[in-house]
One Martini backbone bead per residue (centre of mass of N, CA, C, O) as a GRO file, in nm:
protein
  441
    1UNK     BB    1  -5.997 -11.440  -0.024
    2UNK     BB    2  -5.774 -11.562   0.230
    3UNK     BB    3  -5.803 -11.921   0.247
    4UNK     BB    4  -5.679 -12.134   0.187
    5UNK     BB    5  -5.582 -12.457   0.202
    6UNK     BB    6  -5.328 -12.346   0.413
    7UNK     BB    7  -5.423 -12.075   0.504
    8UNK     BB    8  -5.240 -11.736   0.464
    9UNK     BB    9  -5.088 -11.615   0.195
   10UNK     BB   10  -4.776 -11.384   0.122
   11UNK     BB   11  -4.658 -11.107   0.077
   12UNK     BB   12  -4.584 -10.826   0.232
   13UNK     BB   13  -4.809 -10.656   0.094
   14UNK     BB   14  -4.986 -10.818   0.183
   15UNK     BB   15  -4.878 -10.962   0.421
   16UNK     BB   16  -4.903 -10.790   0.654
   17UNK     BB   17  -4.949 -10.620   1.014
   18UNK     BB   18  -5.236 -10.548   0.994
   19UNK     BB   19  -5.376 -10.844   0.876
   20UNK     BB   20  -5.277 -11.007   1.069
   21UNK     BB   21  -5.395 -10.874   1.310
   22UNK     BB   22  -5.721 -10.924   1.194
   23UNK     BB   23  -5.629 -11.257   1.157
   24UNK     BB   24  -5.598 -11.279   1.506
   25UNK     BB   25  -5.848 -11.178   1.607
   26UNK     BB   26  -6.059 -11.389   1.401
   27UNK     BB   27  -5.920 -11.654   1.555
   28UNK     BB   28  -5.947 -11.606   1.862
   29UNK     BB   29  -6.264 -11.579   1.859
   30UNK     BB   30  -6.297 -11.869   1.715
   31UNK     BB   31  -6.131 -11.975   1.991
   32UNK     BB   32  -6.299 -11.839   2.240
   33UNK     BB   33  -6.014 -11.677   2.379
   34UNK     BB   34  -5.788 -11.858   2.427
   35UNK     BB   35  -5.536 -12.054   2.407
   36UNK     BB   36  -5.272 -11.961   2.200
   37UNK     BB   37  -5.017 -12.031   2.001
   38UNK     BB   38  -4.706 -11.916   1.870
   39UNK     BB   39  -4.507 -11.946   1.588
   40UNK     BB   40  -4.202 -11.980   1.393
   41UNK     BB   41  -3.987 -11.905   1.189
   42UNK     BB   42  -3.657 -11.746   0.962
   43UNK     BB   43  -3.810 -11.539   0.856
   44UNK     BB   44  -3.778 -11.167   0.795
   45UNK     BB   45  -4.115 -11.111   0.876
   46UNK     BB   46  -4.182 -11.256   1.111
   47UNK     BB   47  -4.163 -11.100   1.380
   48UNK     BB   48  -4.344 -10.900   1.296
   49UNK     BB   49  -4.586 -11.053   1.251
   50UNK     BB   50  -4.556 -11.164   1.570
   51UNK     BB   51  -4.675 -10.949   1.663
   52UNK     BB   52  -4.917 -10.871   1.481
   53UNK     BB   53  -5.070 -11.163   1.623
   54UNK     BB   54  -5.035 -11.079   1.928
   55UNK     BB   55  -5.179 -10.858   1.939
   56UNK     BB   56  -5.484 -10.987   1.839
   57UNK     BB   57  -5.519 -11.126   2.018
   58UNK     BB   58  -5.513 -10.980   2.289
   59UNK     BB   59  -5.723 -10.765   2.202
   60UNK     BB   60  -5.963 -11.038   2.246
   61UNK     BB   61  -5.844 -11.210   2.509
   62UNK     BB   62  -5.598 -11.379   2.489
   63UNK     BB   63  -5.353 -11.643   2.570
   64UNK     BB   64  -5.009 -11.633   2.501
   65UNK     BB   65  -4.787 -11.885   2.339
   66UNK     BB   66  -4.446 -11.832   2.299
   67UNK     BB   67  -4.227 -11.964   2.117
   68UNK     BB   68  -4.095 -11.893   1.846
   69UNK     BB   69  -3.846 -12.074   1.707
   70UNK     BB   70  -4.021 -12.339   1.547
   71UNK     BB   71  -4.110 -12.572   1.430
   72UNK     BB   72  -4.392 -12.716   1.315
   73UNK     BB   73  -4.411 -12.992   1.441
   74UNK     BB   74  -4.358 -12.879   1.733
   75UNK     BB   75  -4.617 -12.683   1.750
   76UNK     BB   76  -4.820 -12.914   1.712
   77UNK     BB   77  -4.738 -13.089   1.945
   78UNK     BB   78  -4.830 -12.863   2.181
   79UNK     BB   79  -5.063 -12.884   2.202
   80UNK     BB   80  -5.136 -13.153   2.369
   81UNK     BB   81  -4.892 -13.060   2.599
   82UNK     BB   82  -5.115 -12.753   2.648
   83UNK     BB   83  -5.354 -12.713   2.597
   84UNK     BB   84  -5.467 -12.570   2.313
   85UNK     BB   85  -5.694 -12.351   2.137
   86UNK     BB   86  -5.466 -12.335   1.943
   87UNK     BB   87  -5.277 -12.236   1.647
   88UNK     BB   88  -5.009 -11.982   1.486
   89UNK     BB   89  -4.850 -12.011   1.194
   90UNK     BB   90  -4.536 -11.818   1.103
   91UNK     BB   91  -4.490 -11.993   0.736
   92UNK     BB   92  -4.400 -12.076   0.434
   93UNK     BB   93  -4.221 -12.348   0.409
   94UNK     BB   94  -4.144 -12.396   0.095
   95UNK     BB   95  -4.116 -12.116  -0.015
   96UNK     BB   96  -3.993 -11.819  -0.102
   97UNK     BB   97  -3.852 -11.575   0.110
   98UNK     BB   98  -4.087 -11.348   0.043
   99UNK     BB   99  -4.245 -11.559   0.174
  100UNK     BB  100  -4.607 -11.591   0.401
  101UNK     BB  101  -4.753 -11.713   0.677
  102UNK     BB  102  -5.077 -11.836   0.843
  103UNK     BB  103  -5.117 -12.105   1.022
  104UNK     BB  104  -5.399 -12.287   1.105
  105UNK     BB  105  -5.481 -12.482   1.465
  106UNK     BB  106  -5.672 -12.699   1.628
  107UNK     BB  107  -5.721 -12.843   1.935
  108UNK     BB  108  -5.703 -13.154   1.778
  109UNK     BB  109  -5.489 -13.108   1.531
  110UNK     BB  110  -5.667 -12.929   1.330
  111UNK     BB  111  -5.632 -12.814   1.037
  112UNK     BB  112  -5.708 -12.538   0.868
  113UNK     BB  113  -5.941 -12.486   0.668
  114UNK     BB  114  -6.091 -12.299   0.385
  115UNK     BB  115  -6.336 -12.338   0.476
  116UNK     BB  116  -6.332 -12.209   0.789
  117UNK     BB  117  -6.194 -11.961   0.692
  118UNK     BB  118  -6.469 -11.841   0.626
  119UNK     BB  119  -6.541 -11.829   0.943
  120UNK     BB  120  -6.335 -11.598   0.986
  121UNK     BB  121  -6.371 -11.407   0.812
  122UNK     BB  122  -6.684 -11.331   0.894
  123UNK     BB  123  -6.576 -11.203   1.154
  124UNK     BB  124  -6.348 -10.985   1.090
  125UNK     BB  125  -6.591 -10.779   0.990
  126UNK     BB  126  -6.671 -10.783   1.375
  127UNK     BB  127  -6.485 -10.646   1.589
  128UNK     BB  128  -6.481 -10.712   2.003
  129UNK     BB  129  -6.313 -10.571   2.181
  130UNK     BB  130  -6.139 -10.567   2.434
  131UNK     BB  131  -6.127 -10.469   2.721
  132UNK     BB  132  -5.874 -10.288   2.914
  133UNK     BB  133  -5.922 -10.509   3.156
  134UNK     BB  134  -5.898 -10.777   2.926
  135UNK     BB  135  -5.709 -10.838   2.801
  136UNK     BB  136  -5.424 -11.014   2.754
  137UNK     BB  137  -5.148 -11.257   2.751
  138UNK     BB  138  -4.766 -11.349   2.796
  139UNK     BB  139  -4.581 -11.671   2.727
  140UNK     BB  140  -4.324 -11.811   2.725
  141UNK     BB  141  -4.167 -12.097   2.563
  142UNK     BB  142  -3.843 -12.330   2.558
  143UNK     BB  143  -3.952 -12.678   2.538
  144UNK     BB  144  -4.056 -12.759   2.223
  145UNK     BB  145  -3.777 -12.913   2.133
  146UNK     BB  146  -3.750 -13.107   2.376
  147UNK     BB  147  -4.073 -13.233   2.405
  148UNK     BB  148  -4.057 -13.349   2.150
  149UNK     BB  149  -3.761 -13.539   2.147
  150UNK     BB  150  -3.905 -13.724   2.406
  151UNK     BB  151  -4.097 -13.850   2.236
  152UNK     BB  152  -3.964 -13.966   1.972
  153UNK     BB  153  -3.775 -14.155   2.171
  154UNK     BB  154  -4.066 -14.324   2.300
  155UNK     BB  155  -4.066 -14.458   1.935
  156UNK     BB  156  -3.760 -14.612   2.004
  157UNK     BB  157  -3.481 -14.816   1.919
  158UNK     BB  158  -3.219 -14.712   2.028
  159UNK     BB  159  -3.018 -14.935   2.120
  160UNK     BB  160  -2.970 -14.986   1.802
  161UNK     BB  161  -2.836 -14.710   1.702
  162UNK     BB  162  -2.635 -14.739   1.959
  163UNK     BB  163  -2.464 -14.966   1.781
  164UNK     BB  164  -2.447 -14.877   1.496
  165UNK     BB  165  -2.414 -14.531   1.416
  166UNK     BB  166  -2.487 -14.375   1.225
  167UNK     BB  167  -2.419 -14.195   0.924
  168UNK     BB  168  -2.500 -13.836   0.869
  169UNK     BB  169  -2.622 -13.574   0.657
  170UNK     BB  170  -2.739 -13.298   0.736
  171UNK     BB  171  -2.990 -13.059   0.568
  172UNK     BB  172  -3.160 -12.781   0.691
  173UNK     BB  173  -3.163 -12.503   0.482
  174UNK     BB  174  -3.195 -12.273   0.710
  175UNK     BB  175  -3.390 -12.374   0.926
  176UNK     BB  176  -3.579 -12.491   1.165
  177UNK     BB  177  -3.456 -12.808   1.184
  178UNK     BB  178  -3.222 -12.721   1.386
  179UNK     BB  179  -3.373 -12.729   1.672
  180UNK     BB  180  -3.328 -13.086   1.611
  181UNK     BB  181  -3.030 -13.184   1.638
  182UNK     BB  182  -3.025 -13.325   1.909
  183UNK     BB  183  -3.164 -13.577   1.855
  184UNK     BB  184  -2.916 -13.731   1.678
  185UNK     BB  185  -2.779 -13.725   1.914
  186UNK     BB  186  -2.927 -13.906   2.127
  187UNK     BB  187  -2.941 -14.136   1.915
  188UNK     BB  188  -2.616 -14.150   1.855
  189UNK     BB  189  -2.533 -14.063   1.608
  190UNK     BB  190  -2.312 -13.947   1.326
  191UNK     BB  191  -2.271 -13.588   1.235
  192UNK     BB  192  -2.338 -13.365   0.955
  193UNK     BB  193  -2.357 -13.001   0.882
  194UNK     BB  194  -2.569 -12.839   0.685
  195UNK     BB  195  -2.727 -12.541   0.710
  196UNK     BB  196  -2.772 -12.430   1.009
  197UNK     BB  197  -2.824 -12.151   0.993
  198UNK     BB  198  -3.085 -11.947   1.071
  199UNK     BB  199  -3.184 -11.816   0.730
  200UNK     BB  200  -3.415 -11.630   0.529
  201UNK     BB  201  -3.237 -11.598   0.296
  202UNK     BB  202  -3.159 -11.853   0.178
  203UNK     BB  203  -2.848 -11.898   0.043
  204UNK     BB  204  -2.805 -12.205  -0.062
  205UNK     BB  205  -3.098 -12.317  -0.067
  206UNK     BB  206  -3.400 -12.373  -0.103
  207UNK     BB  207  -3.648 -12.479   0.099
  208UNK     BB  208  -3.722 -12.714  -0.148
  209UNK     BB  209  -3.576 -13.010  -0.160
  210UNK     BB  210  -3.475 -13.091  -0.425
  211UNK     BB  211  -3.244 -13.228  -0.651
  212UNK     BB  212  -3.110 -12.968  -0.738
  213UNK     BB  213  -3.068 -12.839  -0.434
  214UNK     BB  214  -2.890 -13.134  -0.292
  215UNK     BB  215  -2.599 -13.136  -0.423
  216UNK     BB  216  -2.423 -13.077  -0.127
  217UNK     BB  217  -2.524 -13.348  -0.004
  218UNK     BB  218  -2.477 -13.565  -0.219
  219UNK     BB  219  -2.148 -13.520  -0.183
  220UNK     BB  220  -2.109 -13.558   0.086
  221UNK     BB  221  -2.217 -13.862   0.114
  222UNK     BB  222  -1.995 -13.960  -0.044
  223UNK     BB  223  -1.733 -13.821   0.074
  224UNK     BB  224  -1.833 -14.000   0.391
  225UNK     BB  225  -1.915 -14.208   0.388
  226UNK     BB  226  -2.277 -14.233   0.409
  227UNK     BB  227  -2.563 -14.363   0.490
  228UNK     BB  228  -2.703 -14.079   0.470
  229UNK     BB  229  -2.916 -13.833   0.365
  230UNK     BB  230  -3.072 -13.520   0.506
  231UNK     BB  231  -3.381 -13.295   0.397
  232UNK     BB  232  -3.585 -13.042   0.451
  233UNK     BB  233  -3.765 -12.772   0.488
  234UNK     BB  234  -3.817 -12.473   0.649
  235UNK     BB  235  -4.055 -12.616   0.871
  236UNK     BB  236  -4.034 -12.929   0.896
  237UNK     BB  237  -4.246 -13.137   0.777
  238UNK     BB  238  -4.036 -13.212   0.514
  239UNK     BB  239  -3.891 -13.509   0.363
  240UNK     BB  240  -3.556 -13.614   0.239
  241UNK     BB  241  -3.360 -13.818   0.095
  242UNK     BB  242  -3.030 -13.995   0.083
  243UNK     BB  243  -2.853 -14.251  -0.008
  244UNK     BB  244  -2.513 -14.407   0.016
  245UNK     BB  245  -2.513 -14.365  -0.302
  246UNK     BB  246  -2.649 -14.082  -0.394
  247UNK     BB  247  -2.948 -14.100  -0.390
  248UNK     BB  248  -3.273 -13.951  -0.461
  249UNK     BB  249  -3.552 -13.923  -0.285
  250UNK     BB  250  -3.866 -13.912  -0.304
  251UNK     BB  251  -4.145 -13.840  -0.089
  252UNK     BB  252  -4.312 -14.074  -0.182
  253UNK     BB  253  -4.098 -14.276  -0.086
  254UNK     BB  254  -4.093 -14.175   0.226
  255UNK     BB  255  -4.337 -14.263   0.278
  256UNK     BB  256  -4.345 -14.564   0.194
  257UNK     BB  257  -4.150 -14.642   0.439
  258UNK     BB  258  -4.328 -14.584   0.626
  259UNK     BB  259  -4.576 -14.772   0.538
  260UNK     BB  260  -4.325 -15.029   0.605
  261UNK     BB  261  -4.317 -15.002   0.903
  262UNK     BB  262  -4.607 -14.961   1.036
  263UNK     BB  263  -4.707 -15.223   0.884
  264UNK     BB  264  -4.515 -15.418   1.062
  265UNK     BB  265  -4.621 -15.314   1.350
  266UNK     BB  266  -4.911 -15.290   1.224
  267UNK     BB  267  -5.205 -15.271   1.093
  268UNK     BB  268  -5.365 -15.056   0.892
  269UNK     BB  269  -5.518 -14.806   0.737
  270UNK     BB  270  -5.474 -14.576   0.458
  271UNK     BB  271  -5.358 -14.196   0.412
  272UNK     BB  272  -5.400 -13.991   0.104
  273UNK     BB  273  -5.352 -13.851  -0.177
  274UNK     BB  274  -5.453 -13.755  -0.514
  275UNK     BB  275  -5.101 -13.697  -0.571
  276UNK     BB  276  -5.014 -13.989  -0.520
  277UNK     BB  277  -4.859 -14.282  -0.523
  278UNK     BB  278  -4.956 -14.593  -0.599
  279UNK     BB  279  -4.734 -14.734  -0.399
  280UNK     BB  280  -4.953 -14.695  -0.149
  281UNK     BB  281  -5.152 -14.893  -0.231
  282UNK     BB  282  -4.963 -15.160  -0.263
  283UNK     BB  283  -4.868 -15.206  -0.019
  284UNK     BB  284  -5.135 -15.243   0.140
  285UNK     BB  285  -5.216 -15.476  -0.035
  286UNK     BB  286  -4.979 -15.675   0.119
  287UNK     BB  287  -5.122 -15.638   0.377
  288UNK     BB  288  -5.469 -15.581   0.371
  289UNK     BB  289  -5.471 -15.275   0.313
  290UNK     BB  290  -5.618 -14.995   0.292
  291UNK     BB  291  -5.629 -14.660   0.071
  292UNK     BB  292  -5.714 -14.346   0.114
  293UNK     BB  293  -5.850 -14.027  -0.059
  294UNK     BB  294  -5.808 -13.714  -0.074
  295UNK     BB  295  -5.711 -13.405  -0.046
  296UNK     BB  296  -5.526 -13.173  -0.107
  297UNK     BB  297  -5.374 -13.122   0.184
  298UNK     BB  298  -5.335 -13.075   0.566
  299UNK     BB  299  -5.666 -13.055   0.662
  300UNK     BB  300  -5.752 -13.333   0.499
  301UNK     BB  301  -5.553 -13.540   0.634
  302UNK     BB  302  -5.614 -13.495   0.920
  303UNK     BB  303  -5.920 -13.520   0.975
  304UNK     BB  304  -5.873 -13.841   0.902
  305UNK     BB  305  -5.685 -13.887   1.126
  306UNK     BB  306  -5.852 -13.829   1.360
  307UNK     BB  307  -6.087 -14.037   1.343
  308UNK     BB  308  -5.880 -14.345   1.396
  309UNK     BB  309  -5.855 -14.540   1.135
  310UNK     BB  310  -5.564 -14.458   1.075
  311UNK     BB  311  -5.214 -14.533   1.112
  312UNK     BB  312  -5.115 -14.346   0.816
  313UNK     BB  313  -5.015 -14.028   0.679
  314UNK     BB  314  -4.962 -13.906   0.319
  315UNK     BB  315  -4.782 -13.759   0.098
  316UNK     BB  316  -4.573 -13.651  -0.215
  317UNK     BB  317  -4.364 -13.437  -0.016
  318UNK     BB  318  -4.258 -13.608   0.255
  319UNK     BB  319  -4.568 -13.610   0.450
  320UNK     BB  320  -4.563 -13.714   0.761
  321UNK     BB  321  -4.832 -13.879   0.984
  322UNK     BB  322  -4.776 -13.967   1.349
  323UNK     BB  323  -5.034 -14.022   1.560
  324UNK     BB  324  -4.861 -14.073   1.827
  325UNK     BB  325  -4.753 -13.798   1.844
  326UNK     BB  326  -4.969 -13.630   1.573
  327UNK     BB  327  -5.107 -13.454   1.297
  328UNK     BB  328  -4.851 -13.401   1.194
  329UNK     BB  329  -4.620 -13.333   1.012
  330UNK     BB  330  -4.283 -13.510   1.020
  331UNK     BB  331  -3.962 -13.507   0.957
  332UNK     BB  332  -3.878 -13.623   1.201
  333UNK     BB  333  -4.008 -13.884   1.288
  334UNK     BB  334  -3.928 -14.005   1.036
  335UNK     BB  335  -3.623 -13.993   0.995
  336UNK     BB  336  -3.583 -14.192   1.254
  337UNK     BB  337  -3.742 -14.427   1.157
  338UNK     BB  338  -3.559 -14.497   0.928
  339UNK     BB  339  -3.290 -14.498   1.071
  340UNK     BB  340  -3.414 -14.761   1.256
  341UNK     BB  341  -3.425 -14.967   0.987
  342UNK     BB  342  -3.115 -14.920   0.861
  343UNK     BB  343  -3.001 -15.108   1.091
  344UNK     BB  344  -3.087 -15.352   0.896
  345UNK     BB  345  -3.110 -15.195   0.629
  346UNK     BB  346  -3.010 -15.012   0.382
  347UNK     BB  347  -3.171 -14.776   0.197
  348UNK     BB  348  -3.189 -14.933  -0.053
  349UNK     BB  349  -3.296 -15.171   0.014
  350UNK     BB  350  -3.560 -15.067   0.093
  351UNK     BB  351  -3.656 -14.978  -0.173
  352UNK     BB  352  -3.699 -15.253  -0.315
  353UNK     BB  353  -3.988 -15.334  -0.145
  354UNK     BB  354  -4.083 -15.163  -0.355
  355UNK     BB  355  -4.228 -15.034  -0.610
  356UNK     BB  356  -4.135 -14.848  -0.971
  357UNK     BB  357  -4.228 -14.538  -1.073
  358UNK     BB  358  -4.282 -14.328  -1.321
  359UNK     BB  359  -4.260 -13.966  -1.330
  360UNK     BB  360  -4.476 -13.658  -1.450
  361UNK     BB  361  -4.461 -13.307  -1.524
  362UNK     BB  362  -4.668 -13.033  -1.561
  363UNK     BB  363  -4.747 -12.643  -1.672
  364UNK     BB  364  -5.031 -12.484  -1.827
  365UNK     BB  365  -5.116 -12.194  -1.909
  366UNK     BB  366  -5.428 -12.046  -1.773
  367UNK     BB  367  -5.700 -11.880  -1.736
  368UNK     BB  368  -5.891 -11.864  -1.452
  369UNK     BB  369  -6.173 -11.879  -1.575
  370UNK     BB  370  -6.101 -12.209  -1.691
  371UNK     BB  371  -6.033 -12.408  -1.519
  372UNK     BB  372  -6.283 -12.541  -1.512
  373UNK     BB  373  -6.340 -12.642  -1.771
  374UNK     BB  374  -6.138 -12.826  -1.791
  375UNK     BB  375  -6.210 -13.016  -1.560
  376UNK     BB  376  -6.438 -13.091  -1.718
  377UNK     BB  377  -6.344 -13.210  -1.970
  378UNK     BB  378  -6.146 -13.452  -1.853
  379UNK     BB  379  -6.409 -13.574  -1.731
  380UNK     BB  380  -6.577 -13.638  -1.979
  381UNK     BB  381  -6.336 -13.788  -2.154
  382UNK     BB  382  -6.303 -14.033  -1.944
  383UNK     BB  383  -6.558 -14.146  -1.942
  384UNK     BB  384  -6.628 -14.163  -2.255
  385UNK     BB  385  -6.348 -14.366  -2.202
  386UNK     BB  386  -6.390 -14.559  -1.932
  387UNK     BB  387  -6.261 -14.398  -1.704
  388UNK     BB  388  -6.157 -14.383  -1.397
  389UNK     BB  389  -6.249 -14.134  -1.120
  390UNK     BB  390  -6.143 -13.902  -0.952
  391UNK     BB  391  -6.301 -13.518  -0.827
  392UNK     BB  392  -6.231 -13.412  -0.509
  393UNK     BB  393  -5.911 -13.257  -0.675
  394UNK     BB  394  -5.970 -13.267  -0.934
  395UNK     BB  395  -5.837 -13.481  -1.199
  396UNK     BB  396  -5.845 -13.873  -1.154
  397UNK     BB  397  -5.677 -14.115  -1.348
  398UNK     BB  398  -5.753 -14.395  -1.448
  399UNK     BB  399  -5.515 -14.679  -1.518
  400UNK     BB  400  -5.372 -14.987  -1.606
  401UNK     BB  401  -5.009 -14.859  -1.597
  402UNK     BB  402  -5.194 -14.580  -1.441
  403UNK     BB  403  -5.178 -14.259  -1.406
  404UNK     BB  404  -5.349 -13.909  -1.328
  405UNK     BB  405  -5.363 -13.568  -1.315
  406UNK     BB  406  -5.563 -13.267  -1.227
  407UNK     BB  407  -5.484 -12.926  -1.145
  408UNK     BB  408  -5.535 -12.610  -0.999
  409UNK     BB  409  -5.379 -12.359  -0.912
  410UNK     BB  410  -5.346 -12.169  -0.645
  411UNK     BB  411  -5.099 -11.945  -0.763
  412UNK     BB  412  -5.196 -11.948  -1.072
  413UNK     BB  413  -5.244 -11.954  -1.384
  414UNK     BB  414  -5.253 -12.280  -1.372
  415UNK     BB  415  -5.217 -12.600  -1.489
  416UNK     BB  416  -5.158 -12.943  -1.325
  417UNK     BB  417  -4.981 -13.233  -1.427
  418UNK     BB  418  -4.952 -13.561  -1.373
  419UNK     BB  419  -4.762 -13.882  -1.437
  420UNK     BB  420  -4.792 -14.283  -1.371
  421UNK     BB  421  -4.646 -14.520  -1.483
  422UNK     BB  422  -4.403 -14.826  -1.481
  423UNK     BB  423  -4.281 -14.658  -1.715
  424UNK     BB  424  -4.127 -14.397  -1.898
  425UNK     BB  425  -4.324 -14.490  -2.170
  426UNK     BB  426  -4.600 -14.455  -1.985
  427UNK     BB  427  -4.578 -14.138  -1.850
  428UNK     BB  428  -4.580 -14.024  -2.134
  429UNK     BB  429  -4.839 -14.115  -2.220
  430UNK     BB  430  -5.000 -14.012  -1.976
  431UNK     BB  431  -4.961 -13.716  -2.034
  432UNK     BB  432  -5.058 -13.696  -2.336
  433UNK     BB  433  -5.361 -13.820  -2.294
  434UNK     BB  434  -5.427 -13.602  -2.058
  435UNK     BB  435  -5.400 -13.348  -2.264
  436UNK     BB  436  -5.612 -13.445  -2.429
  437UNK     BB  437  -5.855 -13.466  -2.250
  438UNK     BB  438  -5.850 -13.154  -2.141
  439UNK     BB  439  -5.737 -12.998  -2.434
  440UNK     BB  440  -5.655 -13.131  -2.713
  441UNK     BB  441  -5.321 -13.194  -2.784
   0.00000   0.00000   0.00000
């Protein structure tokens, strides 16, 4: 099996440029030799994918547009301004260095699941090579990380922003995200940029911006007397605040404000995943929409948004899609939309405006072939006990003053469990609950 959750990851030795070009060749026939968009991110193995990417496309008749370097979100908002019948990024997105993937989105801007996947594996198994005065042809494009940013500033209120002049330290953390810097230039911000030249070897700090990694970020934030920071993730899908005062904002918070945005702007019912925290669905019912739940990853949630059912969909990565916009979790946009928001009230106060959950994380190893097993065992001790759950994805337990989840790692021998609370001594029972329920400790 090469395709997981989104897309097909591995270091080199795996996901080398023999497989790319194998895997690009049955995305192609997938996309039936169509329009096919090719982007990357800053990683060093990327240029090589990109080449055996493009060249598997070629191979099978497909015309390709190359983006070259840039964000996941803007490559996926190009889907739909250039009409294309797919797009294939080469990002590991938030992995450390030496990890690269393949993600692809179809011509509706939804992420391709591990499910459909399956459906390209067994293409792979018999490629049809075009003829050779019929291979495809190559087209560069260099404006789409203008053609984002010209989206993003037609649905924000500029003139409130170039008032107010808001002061921001950007995080880039030599990711993608670095090719966006224009937008805070022209929606008038007062911006100071660290981590910004985009380098694979990511020297400053991992793609993934945690609170132990952004703390050159808070510290300019404080140093600076700045309204915020902000930093994105490898390839800027995923993002997460510093506020005023140099607190870190995780991203389940960062969706929140999200939600708490969309739904001034207007009603709508909201799509998230069942590892994200029940803030999300408090928020929704004082506005009197519900809340539905998915499984994690970006290819079931961009479907759920595809519907048109939804205002709203997001992750607790801090990844957030904007449907005006594109399906495209945009971290570039949820960013500008907090700007504007900030304009009327500090990044503080808006956080009070939502409830406040205390979160623990845990990881388990154990034998790949037990995962099913535990899950099973959680299942069967939660109901036996009379708790309700989800089990789309893992396995998610309500608690009367809380909540947890079990799923086993895509990428680990270890199962994974979240708990989260009321209080930080509420969080710490429902993890200590959940681990007996699940393992018996």
């Amino acid at each position: 099996m090469l395709f997981g959750t989104n897309g097909v990851r591995g270091k080199f030795d795996e996901l080398n440029p023999l497989l790319a070009l194998k895997i690009a060749q049955g995305i192609g026939i997938y996309f039936k030799k169509g329009k096919i968009g090719v982007a990357r991110d800053g990683r060093l193995t990327g240029e090589c994918l990109e080449n055996a990417v493009i060249s598997g496309l070629l191979s099978v008749g497909c015309r390709v547009i190359n983006f070259g370097i840039i964000s996941s979100p803007t490559a996926e908002f190009m889907i739909k301004k250039l009409s294309l019948d797919g797009l294939i990024i080469i990002t590991a997105s938030h992995n450390p260095p030496e990890w690269n993937a393949l993600k692809v989105v179809d011509e509706k801007g939804i992420s391709v699941s591990k499910e459909r996947g399956e459906i390209i594996e067994k293409i792979m198994e018999k490629i049809d090579l075009a003829k050779w005065d019929n291979t495809g042809s190559v087209q560069k494009y260099e404006n789409a990380a203008c053609n984002h940013i010209e989206k993003i500033m037609e649905k924000i209120d500029i003139k409130k922003i170039l008032e107010k002049k808001p002061k921001l330290v950007l995080d880039f953390g030599n990711g993608t995200s670095a090719t966006m810097k224009t937008l805070f230039e022209k929606i008038g911000c007062e911006i100071i940029c660290i981590n910004e030249k985009i380098d694979g070897n990511f020297p400053n700090r991992t793609s993934e911006p945690t609170k132990e990694q952004v703390k050159e970020l808070i510290n300019e934030v404080k140093k600076e007397n700045a309204d915020c920071g902000i930093a994105w993730d490898g390839d800027g899908d995923r993002v997460i605040f510093i506020d005023e005062q140099g607190e870190y904002i995780i991203g389940d918070r960062v969706f929140g404000i999200s939600v708490l945005i969309k739904l001034k702007e207007g009603a709508g019912d909201i799509v998230t995943t069942v590892a994200t925290s029940r803030l999300i669905e408090d928020i929704g019912k004082k506005f009197g929409v519900s809340t539905e739940y998915c499984k994690v990853g970006a290819p079931y949630l961009s479907e759920k948004m595809a519907t048109g059912k939804y205002c709203i969909g997001g992750e607790e990565v801090g990844g957030v899609i904007w449907p005006e916009i594109s399906l495209a979790k945009d971290g570039f946009c949820t960013a500008v939309k907090i700007i504007e928001k900030m304009c009327d009230k500090k990044l503080s106060g808006i956080l009070k405006e939502m409830p406040y959950y205390f979160q623990k994380k845990t990881k388990i190893e154990i034998e790949e072939k037990k995962k099913d097993f535990i899950l099973e065992t959680a299942r069967k001790n939660a109901k036996k006990e009379g708790l309700k759950i989800m089990d789309m994805d893992g396995v998610r337990i309500n608690f009367e003053d809380g909540w947890s989840i079990v799923r086993a790692s895509g990428t680990e021998p270890a199962m994974r469990i979240f708990a989260e609370g009321k209080t930080r001594e509420i969080s710490e029972k429902i993890m200590e609950k959940t681990k007996e329920l699940a393992f018996g400790l």
